[in-house]
N, CA, C and O of each residue as an XYZ file, in Angstrom:
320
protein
N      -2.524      6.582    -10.457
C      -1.851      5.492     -9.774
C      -1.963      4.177    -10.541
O      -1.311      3.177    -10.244
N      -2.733      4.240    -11.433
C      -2.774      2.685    -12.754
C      -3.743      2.033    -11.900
O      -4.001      0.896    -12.295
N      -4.545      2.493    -10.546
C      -5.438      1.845     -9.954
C      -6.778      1.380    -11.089
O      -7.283      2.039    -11.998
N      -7.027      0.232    -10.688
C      -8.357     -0.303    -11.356
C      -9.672     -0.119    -10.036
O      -9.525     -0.744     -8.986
N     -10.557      0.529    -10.188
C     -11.691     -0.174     -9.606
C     -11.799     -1.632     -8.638
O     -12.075     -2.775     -9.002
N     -11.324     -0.873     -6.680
C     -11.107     -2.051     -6.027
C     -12.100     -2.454     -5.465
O     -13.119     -1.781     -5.308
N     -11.931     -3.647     -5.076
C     -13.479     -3.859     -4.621
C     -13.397     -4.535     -3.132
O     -12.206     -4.753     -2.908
N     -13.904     -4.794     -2.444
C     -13.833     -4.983     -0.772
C     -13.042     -4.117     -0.099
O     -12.792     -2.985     -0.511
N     -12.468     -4.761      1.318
C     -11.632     -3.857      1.974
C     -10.630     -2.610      1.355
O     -10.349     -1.598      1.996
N     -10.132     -2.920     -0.099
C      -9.230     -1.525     -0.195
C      -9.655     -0.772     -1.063
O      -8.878      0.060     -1.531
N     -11.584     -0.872     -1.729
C     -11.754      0.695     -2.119
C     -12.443      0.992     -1.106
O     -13.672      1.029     -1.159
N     -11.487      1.351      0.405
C     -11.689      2.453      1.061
C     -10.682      2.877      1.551
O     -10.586      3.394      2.665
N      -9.857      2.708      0.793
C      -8.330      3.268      0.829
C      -8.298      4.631     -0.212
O      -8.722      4.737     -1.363
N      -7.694      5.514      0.574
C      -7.486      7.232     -0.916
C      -6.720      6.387     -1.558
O      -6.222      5.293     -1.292
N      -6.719      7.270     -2.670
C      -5.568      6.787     -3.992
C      -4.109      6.762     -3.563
O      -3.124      6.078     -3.844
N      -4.408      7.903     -2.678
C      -2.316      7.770     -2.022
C      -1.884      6.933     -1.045
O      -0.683      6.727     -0.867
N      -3.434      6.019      0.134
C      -2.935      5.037      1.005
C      -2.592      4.206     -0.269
O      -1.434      3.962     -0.609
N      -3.742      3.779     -0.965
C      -3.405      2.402     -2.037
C      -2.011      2.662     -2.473
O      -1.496      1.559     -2.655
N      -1.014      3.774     -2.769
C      -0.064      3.597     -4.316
C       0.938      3.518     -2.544
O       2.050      3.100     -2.867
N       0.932      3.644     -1.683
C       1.623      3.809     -0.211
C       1.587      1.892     -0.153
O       2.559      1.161     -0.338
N       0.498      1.562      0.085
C       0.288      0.000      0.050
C       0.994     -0.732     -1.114
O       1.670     -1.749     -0.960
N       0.792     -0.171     -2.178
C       1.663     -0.605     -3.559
C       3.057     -0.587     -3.543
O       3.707     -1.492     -4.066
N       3.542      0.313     -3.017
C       5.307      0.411     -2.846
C       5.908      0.023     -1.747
O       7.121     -0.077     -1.562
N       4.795     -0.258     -0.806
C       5.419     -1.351      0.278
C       5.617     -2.802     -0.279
O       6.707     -3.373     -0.240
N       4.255     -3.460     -0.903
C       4.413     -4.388     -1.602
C       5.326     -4.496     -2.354
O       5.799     -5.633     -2.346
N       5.866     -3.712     -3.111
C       7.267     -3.794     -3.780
C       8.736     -3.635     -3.430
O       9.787     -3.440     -4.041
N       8.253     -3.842     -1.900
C       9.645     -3.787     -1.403
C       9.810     -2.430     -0.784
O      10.549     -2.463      0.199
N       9.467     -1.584     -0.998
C      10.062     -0.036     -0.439
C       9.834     -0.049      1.202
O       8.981     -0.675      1.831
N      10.677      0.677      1.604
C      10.626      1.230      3.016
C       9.414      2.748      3.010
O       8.817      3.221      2.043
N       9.393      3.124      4.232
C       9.234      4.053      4.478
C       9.494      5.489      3.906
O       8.597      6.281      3.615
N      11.099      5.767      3.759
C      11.581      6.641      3.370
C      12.024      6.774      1.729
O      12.469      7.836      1.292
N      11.890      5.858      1.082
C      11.677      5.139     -0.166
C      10.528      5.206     -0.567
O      10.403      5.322     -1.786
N       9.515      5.168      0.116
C       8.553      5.576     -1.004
C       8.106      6.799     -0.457
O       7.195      7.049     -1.245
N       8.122      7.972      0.557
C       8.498      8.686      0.645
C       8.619      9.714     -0.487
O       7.891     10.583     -0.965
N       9.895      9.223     -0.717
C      10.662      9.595     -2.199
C      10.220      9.946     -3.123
O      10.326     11.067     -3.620
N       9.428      8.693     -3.658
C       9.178      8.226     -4.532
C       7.724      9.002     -4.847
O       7.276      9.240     -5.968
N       7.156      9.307     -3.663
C       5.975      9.898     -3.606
C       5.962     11.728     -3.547
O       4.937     12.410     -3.590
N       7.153     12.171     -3.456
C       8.011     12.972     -2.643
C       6.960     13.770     -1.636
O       6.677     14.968     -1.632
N       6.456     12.655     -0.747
C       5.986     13.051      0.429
C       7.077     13.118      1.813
O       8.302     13.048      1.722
N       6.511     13.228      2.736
C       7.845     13.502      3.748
C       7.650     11.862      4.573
O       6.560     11.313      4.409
N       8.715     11.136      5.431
C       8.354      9.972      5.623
C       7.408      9.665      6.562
O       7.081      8.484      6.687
N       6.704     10.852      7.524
C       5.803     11.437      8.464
C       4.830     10.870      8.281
O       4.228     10.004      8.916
N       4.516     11.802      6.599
C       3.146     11.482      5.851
C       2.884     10.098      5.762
O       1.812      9.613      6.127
N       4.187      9.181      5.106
C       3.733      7.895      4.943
C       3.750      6.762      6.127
O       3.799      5.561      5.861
N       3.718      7.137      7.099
C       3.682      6.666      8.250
C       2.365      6.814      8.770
O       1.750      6.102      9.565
N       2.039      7.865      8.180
C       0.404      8.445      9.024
C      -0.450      7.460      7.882
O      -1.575      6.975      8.007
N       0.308      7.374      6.969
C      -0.919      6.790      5.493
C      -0.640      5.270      6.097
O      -1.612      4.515      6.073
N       0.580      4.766      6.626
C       0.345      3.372      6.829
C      -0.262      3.150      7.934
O      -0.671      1.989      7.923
N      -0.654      3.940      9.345
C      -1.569      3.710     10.351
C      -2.633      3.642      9.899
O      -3.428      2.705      9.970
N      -2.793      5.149      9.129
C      -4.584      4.928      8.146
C      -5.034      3.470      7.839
O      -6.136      2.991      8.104
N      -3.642      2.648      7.036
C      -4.087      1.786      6.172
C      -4.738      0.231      7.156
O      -5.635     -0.602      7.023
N      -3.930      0.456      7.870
C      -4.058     -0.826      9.098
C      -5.148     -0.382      9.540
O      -6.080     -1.158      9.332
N      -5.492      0.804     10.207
C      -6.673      0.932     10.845
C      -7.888      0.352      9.778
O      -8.603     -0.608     10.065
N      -7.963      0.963      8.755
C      -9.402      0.438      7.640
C      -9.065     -1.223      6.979
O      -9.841     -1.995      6.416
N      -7.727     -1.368      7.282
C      -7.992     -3.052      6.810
C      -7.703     -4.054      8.288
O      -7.232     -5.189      8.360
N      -8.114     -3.278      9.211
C      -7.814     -4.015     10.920
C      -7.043     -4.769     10.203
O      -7.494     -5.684      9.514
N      -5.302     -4.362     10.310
C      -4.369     -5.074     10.088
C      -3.624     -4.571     11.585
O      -3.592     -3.379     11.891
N      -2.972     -5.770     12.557
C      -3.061     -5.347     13.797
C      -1.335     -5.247     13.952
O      -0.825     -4.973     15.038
N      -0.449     -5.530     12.609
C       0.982     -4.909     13.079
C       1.484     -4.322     11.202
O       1.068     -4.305     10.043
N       2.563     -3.957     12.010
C       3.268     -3.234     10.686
C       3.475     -4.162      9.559
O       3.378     -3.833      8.376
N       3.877     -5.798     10.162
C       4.075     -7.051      9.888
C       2.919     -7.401      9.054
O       3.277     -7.717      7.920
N       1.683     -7.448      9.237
C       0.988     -7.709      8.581
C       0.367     -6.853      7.528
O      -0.034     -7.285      6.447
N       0.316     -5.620      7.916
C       0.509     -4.685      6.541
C       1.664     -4.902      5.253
O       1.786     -4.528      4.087
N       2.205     -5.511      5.963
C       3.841     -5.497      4.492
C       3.035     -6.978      3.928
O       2.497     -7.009      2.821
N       3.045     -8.018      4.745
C       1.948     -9.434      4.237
C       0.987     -9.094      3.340
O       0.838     -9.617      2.235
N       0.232     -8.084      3.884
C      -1.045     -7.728      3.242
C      -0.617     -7.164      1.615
O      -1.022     -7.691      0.580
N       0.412     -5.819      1.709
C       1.217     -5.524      0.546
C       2.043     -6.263     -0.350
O       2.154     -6.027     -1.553
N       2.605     -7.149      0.273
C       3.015     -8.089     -0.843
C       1.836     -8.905     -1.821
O       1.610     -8.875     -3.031
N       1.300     -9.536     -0.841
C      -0.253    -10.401     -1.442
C      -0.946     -9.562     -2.499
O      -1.440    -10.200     -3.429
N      -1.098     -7.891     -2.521
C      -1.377     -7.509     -3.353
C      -0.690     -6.903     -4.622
O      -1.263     -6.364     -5.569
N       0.568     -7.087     -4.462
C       1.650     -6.753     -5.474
C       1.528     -8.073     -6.284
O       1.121     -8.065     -7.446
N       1.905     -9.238     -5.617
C       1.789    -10.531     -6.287
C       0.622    -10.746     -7.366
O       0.780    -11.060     -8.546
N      -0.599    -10.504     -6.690
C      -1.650    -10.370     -7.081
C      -2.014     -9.633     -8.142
O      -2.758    -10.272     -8.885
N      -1.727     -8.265     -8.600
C      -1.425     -7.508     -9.657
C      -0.620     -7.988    -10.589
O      -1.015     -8.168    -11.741
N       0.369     -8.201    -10.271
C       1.522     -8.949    -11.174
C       0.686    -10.493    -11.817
O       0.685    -10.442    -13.047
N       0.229    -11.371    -11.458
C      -0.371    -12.588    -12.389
C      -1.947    -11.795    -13.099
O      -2.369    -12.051    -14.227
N      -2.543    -10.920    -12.215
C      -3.289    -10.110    -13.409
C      -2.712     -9.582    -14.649
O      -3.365     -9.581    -15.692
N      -1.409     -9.094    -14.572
C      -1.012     -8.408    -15.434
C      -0.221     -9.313    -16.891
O       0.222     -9.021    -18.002
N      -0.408    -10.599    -15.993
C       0.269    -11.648    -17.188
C       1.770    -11.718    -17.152
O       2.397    -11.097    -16.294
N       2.367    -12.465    -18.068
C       3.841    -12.243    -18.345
C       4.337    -11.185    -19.131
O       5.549    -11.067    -19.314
């Protein structure tokens, strides 16, 4: 998943909530990353309850907040 060694709340995320958290941050839906994952959109629905539950994120709304912040966040690590 190009994951680095996370540290607080999301290394206790599996590798497939995190890259699930990653393609929300980038914009994807549900069924889009899905796809992309070629999981079924079930699965990634169950991976985004997972994800809220271990980062007490208390709506869907703030999971996509939470996913962007860390897309952004990757991206100025990664430089220009």
């Amino acid at each position: 998943s190009g994951r680095t060694a996370a540290a607080g709340p999301l290394a206790g995320l599996s590798d497939q909530e995190f890259e699930v958290l990653r393609l929300f941050g980038a914009g994807m839906t549900n069924h889009e990353a899905a796809a992309a994952l070629n999981l079924s959109a079930k699965t990634i629905e169950t991976h985004s309850l997972s994800i809220r539950r271990k980062l007490k994120l208390r709506s869907p709304a703030e999971l996509i907040r939470t996913a962007v912040h860390l897309c952004s966040v990757e991206r100025a690590q990664d430089g220009p």
